[in-house]
Each structure stands twice: as structure tokens, then as C-alpha cells.
KEVOMI-480416 format. One record per residue (C-alpha): y, x, z; residue in one letter. Coordinates in steps of 0.001 Angstrom, whole numbers, plus 500000, padded with zeros to 6 digits. Each point is the difference from the previous one (the first is absolute). Layout:
% KEVOMI-480416
YXZA;...
This chain:
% KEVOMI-480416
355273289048652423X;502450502691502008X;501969498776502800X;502523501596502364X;501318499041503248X;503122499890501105X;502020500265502954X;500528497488502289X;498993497817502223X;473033485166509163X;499131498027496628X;499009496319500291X;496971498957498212X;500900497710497000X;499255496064499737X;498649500513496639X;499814502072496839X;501652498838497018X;497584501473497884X;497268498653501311X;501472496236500096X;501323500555496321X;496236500947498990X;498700496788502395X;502408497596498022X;498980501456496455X;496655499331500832X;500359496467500875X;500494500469504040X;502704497647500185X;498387497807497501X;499577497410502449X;503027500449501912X;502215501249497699X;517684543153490676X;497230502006498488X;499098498832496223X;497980502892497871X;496841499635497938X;498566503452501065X;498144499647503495X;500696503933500473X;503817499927499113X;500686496714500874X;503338499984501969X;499830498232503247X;503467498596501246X;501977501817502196X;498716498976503634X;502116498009502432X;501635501951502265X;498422499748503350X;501526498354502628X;499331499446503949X;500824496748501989X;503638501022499816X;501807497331497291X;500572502138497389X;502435499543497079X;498586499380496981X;500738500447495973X;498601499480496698X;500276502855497743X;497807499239496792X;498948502971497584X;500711500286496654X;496387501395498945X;498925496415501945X;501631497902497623X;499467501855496971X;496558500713500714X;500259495702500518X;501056499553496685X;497779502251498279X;497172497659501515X;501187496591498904X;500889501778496394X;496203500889500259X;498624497159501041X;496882498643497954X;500012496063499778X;496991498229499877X;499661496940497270X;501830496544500570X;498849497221502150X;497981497360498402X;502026497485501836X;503604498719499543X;500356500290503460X;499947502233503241X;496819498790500756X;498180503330499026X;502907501508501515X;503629501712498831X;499782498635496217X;500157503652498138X;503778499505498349X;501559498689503460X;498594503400501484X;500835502217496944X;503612498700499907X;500756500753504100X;498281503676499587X;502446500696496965X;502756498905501935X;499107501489503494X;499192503776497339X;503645499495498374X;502256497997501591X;499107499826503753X;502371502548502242X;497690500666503294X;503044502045501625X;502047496198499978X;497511499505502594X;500379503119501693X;503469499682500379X;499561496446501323X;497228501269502756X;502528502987501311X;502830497509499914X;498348498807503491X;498791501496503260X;496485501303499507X;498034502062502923X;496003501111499897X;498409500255503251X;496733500438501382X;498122496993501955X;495856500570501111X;499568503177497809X;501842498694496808X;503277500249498668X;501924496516499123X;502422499767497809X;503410497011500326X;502554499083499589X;502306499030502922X;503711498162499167X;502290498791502874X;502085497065499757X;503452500256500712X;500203496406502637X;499236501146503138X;497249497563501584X;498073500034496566X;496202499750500877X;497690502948498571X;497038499247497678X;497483501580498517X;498687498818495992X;497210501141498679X;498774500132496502X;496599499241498487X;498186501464497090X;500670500421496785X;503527500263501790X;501943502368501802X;503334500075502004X;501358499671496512X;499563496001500469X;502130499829502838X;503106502133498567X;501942496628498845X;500096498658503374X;501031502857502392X;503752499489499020X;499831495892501084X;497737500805503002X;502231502644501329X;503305498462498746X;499630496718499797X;503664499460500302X;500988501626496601X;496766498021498509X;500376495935500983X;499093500594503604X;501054499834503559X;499923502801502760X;497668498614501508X;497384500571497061X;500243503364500278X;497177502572500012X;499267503584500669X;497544500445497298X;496967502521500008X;497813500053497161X;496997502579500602X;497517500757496936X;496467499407500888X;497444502905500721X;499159500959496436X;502870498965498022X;503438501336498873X;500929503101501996X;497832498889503415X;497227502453500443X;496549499336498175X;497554499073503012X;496943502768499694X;497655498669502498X;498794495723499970X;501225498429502403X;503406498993499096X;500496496095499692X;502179497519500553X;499221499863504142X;500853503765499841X;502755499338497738X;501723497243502120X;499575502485503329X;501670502559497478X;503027497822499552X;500322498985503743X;500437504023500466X;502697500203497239X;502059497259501657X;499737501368503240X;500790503300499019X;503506498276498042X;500573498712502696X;499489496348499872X;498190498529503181X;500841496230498052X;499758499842496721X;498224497213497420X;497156501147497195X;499830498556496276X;497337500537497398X;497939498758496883X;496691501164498470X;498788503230502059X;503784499271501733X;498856496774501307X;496318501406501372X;502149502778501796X;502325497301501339X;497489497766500851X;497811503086501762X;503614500967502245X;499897496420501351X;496404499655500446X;499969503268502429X;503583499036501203X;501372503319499341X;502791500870502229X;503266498488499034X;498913497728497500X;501669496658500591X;499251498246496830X;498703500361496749X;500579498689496173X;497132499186497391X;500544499612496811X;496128499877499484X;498673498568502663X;495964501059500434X;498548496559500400X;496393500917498434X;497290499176500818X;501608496402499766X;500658498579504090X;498287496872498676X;499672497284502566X;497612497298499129X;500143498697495745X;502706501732498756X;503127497950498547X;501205500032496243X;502448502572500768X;497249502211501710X;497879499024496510X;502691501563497816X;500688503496502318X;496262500735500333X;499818499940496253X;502816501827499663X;497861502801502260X;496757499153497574X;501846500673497100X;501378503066501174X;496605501211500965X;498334498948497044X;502566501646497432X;502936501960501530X;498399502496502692X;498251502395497843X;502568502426500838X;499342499320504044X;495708500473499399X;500987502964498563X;502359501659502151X;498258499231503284X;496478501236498524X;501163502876497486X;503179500976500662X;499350503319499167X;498351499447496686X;503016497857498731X;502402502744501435X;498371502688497814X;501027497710496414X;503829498994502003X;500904503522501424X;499283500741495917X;501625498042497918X;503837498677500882X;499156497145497435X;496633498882502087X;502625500239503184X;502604497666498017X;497139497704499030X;498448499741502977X;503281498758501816X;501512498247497253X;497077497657500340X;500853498811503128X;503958499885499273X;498754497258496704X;497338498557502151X;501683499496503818X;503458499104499117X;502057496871498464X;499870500965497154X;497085498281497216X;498875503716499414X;503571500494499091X;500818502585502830X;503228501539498449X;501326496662500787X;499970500359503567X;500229503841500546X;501593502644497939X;498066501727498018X;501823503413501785X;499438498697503089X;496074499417499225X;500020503651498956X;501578501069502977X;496975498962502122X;497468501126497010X;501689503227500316X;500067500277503588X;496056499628499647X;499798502586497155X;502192502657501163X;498700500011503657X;495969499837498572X;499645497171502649X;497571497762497262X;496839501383502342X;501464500187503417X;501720496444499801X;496849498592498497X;498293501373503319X;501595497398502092X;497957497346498675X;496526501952500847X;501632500050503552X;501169496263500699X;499474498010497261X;496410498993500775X;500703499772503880X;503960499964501565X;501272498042497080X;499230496813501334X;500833496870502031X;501430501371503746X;500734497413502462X;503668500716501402X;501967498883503137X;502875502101498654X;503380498480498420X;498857499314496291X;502356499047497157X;498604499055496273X;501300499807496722X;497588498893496830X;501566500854496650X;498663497645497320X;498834502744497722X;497704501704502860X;496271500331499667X;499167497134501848X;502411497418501945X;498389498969503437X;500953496455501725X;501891500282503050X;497216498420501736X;498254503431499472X;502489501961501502X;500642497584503397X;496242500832500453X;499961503481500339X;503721500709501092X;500561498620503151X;503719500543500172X;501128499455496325X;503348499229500348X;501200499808495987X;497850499155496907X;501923499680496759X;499126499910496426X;502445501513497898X;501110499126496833X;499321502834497582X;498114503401500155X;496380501211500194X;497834502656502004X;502736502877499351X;502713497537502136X;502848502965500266X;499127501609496643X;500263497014498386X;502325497552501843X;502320502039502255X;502492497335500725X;497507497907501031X;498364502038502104X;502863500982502227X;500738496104500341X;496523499697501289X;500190502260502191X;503322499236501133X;499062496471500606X;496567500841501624X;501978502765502630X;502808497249500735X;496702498032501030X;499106501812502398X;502279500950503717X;500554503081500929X;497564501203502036X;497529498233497575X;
């Protein structure tokens, strides 16, 4: 991966581990209570690096190599399939054909530089915040008093799940909306993803992250400004609030982190049904997470390999966390998934994102009490669907709780529309001055 500029412009200890209370309710706790790619070591080519930056915002640009692609292609052309599942299902995993048929089409069909294009269609700086460099995106709306936020991305996404919404955010007049639902948008990529620096040393999650953030906003500019996230996005959001970072007035969950359960006394049915939801989960969907927060390493060595392992590996979660029956072409483009597969492949980021999880999932990704502003949305097609009840426990100023009508865990990926309502709705919620 070669780029070129261009001209231009204290941690609070966590309520609970989610791990942990996962592994208690598996056991029967709550039984009671209910863009370097070459097979030579020596030769391989390592992609061109980043160019270095200081804490000045510097202008940013995507400038893909040929070699990088090619050398891309050669892989999946190369790539040695193991034997069909003995299921009829995704319950082993990808089924072999579903997975053979998107690598064909991402090694003849799929045009990265679309993408490209796209990303150097907007605003992007890199600049460097506590030792590492962080790459965003930063798009101004045209209304004068629109109010700045911030959205970050989980994993296996990027800032490629939030490109369908930055035109409605920031112009919500040419897209259904009113001035006042107008954003300055900033959309950063996490510490070990995309074209952010790779951390080198532990030490860097989602507290660090969040204080991270708080220094980007100040340094745009914005002393008032509003936070949004899912996945990883939502344990940054959730860590801003918790150490009140300055400026933050409010924030936006999409996945609210309401595990361990805030049980009170025998839980009701509705309790019943979103604890299984989180036993379920634990029992058969978070291999991946056990994994990546124990080995991230040794799972990075077979990704940073093989672009098909990379495309499985996401593609997983795309059939498994979205709307879609398994179906998840129905919901997302199959360019657009391999825009964000890509953005993983070409930037080697299989390891480095992967590291998050040893950092935070075991420890920061869990239950904060908040006295902040706190506005949620539950998509139907999300891992688990906590009661409301849930969230009136542990935010003390929730001030909008909706459940929309259609998406899943990748809200802007795979329901733009409706997630600029939400958060249109949810902001109009909330006076200014929070």
C-alpha cells in the first residue's frame, strides 16, 4: 500500500467483564436468576510505509500500487481450499461454494480503485495523537449551526461502513432532512486499522482510544460536539462519556454494553429472552472473540497470508450479524463487502486489528455506569436486543431509546437511511447544550 499526501490544509475501572459474565452464564451462573503479500520471508515486499506525520492535520490520499493488487490476485488464484462442510449450513462456518463464489468475484470482477476514488472524493488528514498516527476522515456540512460528531467503526469494519451516510449527515437538506439535522462528520479509523498507525507497544484500548478522540476534536476545533458508535465504536463512545472527555455533550449507541446483565431481583420474560440471546452467543458465535483476545497473533500469521482466509474471516460476520438469513448480499453489496475486506487486506491490518480485543475485550468492553446524555437505537438483527429496563439502569440520563425497524450489528453498512433517521431523531431529542 503507497500513499501520498497532498497539499492542503485517568481510566475508570470497569463494572464488569463481559467475558467473564458470558463464561458465568454458560456455566449455569444465572441458572437461578436467569500492503505487503509475498511467499518468500527474504523478498517479501513490505508496503510502502505511511508517510509520517506530526500533530499538524495533515492532508491525506490513497494511492494503491499496482504490484499490491496483482500480487492480491495471484493469492486468491492460488488459494488451496480445504474439503466441503459436512453441514448444509454455516454452522461449521462459510459453507465452501458461498466462499469460493465471492473470492472468484472479488479475483475478477471486483475494481479496488472504485473505492479509492470514493475515499479521495472526501477530506482525509493523518495526524499524530499520544505517539501514534490516526487516520479520518473529516466532512463539513454546509448549514451553519450543524453540531460536530464523531462515528466510530467496530471490527470486522472500517470507515467504509459509514461512507453511505456522510452525504445525509452533512446535507441533510438534499437527503429528506432539515437544517437543523445537520452534522460536521469525523470518522477516525481505530489504532490498528485502515491507514491509522499499527500500535507497537500494549497499552492501547478503548480508555486510551476515547482520550485519543477527545484530542482529535479539540484539535478540529470542536469544544461541543456529540459521539456515535457500534461494536469497538460503541466501547470508544461509551469510554468518552464514562471519563467525560472534554466537549462531549452526548453520545449515540447503537450497541449499547449492557453485559453483565443489570439484573435487579428475578429477571422478567423479556430479561429471559436477552440473556439467552448473550448465552447463545457465547456458546456458539464468539469463537472468533476467544481467539482474537488470546492469539491474535497466531490467527494474524494465517490472515496477513491468505486474502481468501481475510474474506472468510469477515464474510462470516457480514452472513452471521446482519438481516439477512445468512443471505448477506441481500443487505450489503457484495462491492461494498469487498471494499472493507480489501481495506483489511491491502493495509495487512488482520493482526493489528485483532490486537484490540487482547487489549479491551476481556476488561473495558463492559457495562460503564454513565451520567452523560445517552441516546440508543436496537436494530432487530443485532446480536442481542436488551429491554429498556436495562438501559434506564445503567444510563442515568437516557433521553431516547428506539427500536428500529430493519438492520443488524453493521447499522450504517447495512441500513443507511435508517440510520441517519435515528440519529436525526435521537439529536432533535436532545437541547442544545445537551
Amino acid at each position: 500500500m503507497s500513499t501520498t499526501p497532498r497539499a492542503g490544509a485517568n481510566a475508570v475501572p470497569a463494572d464488569g467483564s463481559r467475558r467473564d459474565i458470558l463464561v458465568g452464564i454458560a456455566r449455569g451462573a444465572l441458572a437461578g436468576a436467569a500492503v505487503a503479500m509475498g511467499s518468500d520471508v527474504a523478498a517479501q515486499p513490505s508496503p510502502a510505509p505511511l508517510p509520517r506525520v506530526t500533530e499538524a492535520v495533515t492532508p491525506f490520499r490513497v494511492a494503491t500500487s499496482r504490484a499490491a493488487i496483482g500480487e492480491a490476485r495471484r493469492r486468491l488464484q492460488a488459494t488451496r481450499w480445504p474439503e466441503r462442510q459436512t453441514t448444509d449450513d454455516w454452522r461449521q462456518g462459510v459453507p465452501l461454494a458461498t466462499i469460493q463464489a465471492l473470492v472468484a468475484y472479488w479475483r475478477t470482477a471486483y475494481d479496488w480503485r472504485r473505492l479509492e476514488r470514493r475515499l479521495n472524493a472526501y477530506p482525509q488528514f493523518r495526524t499524530e495523537i499520544d505517539g501514534l498516527t490516526i487516520h479520518f476522515l473529516h466532512v463539513r456540512s454546509p448549514h451553519e449551526h450543524a453540531r460536530p460528531i464523531i462515528l466510530t467503526h467496530g471490527w470486522p469494519g472500517s470507515i467504509v461502513e459509514f461512507l453511505n451516510v456522510i452525504g445525509p449527515l452533512t446535507n441533510p437538506t438534499k437527503h429528506g432532512g432539515q437544517p437543523e439535522d445537520a452534522f460536521h462528520v469525523v470518522v477516525p479509523s481505530l489504532p490498528g486499522f485502515g491507514f491509522s498507525d499499527k500500535p507497537t507497544e500494549s497499552g492501547w484500548g478503548l480508555p486510551r482510544i476515547a482520550r485519543a478522540w477527545s484530542v482529535l476534536m479539540r484539535r478540529l476545533g470542536y469544544t461541543d460536539y456529540l459521539a456515535q458508535g457500534g461494536d469497538w465504536g460503541a466501547g470508544v463512545t461509551t469510554w468518552m462519556a464514562k471519563q467525560h472527555v472534554e466537549g462531549l455533550a452526548a453520545i449515540h449507541l447503537n450497541l449499547p454494553i449492557l453485559f453483565p446483565p443489570p439484573l435487579e431481583g428475578e429477571p422478567n420474560q423479556a430479561e429471559k429472552a436477552t440473556i439467552a440471546q448473550l448465552v447463545a452467543f457465547n456458546d456458539k458465535k464468539s469463537g472468533y472473540a476467544k481467539i482474537q483476545s488470546t492469539r491474535p497473533q497466531t490467527i494474524g500469521y494465517a490472515l496477513a497470508d491468505s486474502p481468501a482466509g481475510q474474506a472468510a474471516w469477515i464474510y462470516e460476520k457480514l452472513g452471521e450479524w446482519t438481516e439477512s438469513n445468512y443471505e448477506p448480499e441481500r443487505e450489503i453489496s457484495r462491492d461494498e463487502m469487498l471494499d472493507n475486506i480489501s481495506l483489511y487486506w491491502l493495509t495487512n491490518t488482520a493482526a493489528s486489528s485483532a490486537r484490540l480485543y487482547y487489549e479491551s475485550f476481556a476488561t473495558d468492553f463492559s457495562t460503564q455506569r454513565l451520567d452523560l446524555p445517552v441516546a440508543v437505537s436496537i436494530f432487530p438483527g443485532e446480536l442481542f436486543l436488551p429491554p429498556r429496563l436495562w438501559g434506564e439502569r445503567v444510563y442515568s440520563r437516557l433521553f431516547y431509546w428506539n427500536e428500529a425497524a430493519h438492520g443488524g450489528h453493521f447499522a450504517a453498512f447495512e441500513q443507511p437511511a435508517v440510520f441517519v433517521e435515528e440519529l436525526r431523531a435521537a439529536f432533535r431529542a436532545l437541547p442544545r447544550g445537551g
